[in-house]
C-alpha positions in Angstrom: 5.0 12.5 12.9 2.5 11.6 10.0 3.3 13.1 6.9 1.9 11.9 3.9 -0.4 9.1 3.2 -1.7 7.2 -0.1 -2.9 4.3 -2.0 -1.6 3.3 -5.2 -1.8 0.8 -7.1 1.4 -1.7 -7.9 1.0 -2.7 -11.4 4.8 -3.7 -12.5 3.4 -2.1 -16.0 4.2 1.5 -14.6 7.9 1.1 -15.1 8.6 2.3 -18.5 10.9 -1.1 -19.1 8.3 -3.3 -18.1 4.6 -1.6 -19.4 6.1 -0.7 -22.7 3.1 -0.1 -25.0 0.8 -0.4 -22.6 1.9 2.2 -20.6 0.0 4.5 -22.7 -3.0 2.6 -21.3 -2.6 3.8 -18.0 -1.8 7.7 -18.6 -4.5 8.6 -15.7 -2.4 5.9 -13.5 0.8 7.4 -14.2 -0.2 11.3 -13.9 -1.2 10.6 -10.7 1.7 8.9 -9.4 3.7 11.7 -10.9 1.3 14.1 -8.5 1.9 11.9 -6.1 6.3 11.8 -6.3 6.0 15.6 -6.5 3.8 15.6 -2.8 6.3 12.8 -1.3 9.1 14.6 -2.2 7.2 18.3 -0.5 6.8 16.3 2.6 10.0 15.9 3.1 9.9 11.5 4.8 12.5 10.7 6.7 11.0 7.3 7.0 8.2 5.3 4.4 6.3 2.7 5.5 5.0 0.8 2.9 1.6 -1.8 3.4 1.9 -4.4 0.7 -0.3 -7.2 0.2 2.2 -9.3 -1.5 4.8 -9.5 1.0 5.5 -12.4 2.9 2.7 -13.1 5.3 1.2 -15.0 7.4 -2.3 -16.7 8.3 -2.6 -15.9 12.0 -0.4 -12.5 12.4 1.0 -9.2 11.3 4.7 -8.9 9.8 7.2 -6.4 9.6 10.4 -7.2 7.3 13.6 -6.6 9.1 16.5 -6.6 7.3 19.5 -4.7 6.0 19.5 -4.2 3.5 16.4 -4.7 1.7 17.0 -4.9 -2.2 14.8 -4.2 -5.0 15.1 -6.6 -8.1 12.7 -6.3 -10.9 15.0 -8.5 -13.5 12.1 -11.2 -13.7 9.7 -9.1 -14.5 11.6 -7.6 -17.4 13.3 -4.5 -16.3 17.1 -4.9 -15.9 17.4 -1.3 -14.2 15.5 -1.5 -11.5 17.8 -2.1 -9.0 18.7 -0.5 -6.0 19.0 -0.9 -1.7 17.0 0.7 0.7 17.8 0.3 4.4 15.3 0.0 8.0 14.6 2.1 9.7 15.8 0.5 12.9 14.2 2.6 15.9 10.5 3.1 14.6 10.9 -0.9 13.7 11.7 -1.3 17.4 8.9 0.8 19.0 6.6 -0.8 17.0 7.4 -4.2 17.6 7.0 -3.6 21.4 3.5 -1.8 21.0 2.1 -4.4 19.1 3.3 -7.1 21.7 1.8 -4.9 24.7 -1.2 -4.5 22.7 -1.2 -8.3 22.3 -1.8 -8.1 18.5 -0.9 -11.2 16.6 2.5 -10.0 15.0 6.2 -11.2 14.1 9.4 -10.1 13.1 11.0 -11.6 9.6 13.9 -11.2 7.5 13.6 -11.4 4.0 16.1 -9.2 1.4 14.4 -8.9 -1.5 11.2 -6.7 -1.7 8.4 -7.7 -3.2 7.0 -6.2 -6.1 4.1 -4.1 -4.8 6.6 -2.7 -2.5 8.9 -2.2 -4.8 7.1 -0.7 -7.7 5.7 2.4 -5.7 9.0 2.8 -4.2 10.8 3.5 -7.5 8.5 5.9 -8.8 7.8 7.7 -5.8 10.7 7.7 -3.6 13.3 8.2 -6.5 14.3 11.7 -5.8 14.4 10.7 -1.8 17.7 10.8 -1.0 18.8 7.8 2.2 14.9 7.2 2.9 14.4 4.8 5.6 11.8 2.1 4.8 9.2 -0.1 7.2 7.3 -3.0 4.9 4.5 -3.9 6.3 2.8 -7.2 5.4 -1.3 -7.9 6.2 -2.4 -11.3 7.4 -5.5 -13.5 7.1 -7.0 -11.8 10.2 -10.4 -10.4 10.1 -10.9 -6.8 8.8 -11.7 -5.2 12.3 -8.2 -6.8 13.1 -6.3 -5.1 9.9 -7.4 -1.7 11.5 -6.7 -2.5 14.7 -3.5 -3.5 14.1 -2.9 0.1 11.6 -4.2 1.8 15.1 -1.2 0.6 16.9 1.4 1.7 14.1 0.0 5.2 14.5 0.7 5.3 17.7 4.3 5.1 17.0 3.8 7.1 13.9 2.5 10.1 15.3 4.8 10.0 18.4 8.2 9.7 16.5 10.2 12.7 16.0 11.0 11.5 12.9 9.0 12.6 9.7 7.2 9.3 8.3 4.9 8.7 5.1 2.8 6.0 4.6 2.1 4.0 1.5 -0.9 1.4 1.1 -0.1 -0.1 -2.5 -2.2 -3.0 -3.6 -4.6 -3.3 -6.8 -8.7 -3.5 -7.3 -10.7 -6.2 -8.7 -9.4 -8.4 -10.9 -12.5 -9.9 -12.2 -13.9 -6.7 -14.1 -14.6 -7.9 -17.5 -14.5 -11.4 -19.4 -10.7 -9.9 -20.7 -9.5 -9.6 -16.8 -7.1 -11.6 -15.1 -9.3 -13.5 -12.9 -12.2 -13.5 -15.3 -15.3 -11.9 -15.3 -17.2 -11.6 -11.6 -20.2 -9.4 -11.1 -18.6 -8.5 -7.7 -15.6 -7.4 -9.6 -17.3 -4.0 -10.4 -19.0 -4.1 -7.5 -16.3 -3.7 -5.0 -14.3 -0.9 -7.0 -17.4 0.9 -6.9 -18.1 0.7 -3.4 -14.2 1.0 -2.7 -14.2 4.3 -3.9 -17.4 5.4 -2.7 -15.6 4.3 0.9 -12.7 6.2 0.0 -14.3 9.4 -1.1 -16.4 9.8 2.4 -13.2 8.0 4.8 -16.0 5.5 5.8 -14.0 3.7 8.2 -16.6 1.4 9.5 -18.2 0.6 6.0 -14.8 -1.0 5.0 -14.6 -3.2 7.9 -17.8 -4.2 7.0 -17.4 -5.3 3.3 -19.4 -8.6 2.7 -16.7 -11.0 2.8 -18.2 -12.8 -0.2 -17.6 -9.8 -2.4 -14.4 -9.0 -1.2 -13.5 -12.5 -2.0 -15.3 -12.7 -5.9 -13.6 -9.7 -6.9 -10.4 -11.3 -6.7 -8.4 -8.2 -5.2 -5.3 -7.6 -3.5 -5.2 -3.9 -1.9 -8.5 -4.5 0.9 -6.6 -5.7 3.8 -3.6 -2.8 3.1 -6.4 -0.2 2.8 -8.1 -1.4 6.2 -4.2 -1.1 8.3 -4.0 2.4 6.3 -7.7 3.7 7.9 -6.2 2.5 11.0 -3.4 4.9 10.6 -5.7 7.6 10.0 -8.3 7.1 12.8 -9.3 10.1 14.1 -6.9 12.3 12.0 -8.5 15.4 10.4 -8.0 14.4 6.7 -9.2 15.4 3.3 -9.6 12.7 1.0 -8.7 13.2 -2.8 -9.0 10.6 -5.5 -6.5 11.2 -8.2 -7.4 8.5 -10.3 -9.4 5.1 -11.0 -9.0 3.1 -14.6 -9.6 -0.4 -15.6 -7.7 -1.1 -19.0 -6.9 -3.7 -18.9 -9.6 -5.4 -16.4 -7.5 -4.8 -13.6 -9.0 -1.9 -11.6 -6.1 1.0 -10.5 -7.0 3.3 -7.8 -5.0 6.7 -6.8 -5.5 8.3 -3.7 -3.8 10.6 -1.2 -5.3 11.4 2.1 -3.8 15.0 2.4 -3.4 15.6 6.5 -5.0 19.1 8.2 
């Protein structure tokens, strides 16, 4: 059964060892992934799968990383802490595989140890007090965006139908062209999309996401669109009330925080 379901962002500058200084930057961010942790943890997962948009993926289908276990290593990135195992969860991996090949969506199987960062990041500061969580990472594709929901329609399916108690996390950032001082340099279709993004959000406009002009979703340089698309495909047709916790740009990235609480 669905539990809990949310977007986050997966800035590595949330960990403590890694944001440093700017940390301070992204207090909104932060409080609500704190809100966030304390909700996970009240909803008692037994299983998380996580949608990343920076896991290994692939032009023409879905992916689901299977391997045991999966390791979390965040040394690169500065943080000499951060690591730690997590382990599949095995059955829901399996029903899922053989929905999507009966449904005859584009999908694969691949084994890969090390998560990537926007899985990991979420993981370690929401999942920390979750004691022998199961994880499913979930990778998007290059598929259309009526495809990305389509395919999130046939992991709730097996979501809803499992005994087991499973949370969902979408995790991927907003526009990276925001202001001349962002990442990807300044875009008018940067502030465009997180604008419309949230407006999406707020009313759980299903259909106004799949229709995004593909020419903004492209400018703005994002990386959390096609994970937010498989995540509305999880909730189709669940009775949900939308709340966003949070949405800064401080640094010309654009962070949004949102949990999708379930009636």
């Amino acid at each position: 059964m669905l539990v809990f379901t949310a977007l986050t962002p997966h800035t590595p500058l949330l960990i403590p060892s890694i944001g440093k200084e700017n940390l301070k930057k992204l207090q909104k961010t932060s409080d609500s992934m704190q809100q966030l942790a304390d909700d996970l943890y009240a909803a008692r997962p037994d299983t998380i799968v996580v949608i990343s948009g920076h896991s290994h993926s692939y032009s023409d289908a879905f992916a689901i990383n299977f391997n045991d276990p999966y390791k979390i290593d965040l040394t690169k990135l500065g943080d000499l802490d951060a690591t730690c195992d997590y382990h599949p969860d095995l059955r829901l991996i399996d029903k899922m595989q053989r929905q999507l090949r009966l449904d005859e969506i584009p999908f694969t199987l691949h084994p890969e140890d090390a998560l990537d960062y926007g899985s990991a990041v979420p993981l370690l500061l929401l999942a920390e007090k979750l004691k022998n969580i199961k994880i499913v990472p979930v990778s998007v594709s290059n598929l259309t965006p009526k495809e990305h929901f389509n395919f999130g329609k046939a992991l709730k399916e097996q979501i809803v139908n499992t005994t087991r108690r499973v949370a969902v996390i979408a995790t991927g950032d907003l526009s990276h062209t925001l202001t001349t001082e962002s990442p990807a340099g300044f875009h008018k279709s940067g502030p465009k999309f997180d604008k419309k993004i949230q407006e999406l959000i707020a009313e759980s406009n299903a259909a106004g996401l799949i229709k995004m002009k593909p020419d903004i979703v492209k400018e703005a340089k994002q990386c959390g669109y096609r994970a937010l698309l498989i995540l509305f495909g999880i909730l189709d047709k669940q009775n949900i009330k939308t709340n966003i916790l949070s949405y800064e740009a401080p640094l010309g990235v654009g962070y949004l925080t949102a949990n999708f609480e379930l009636a």
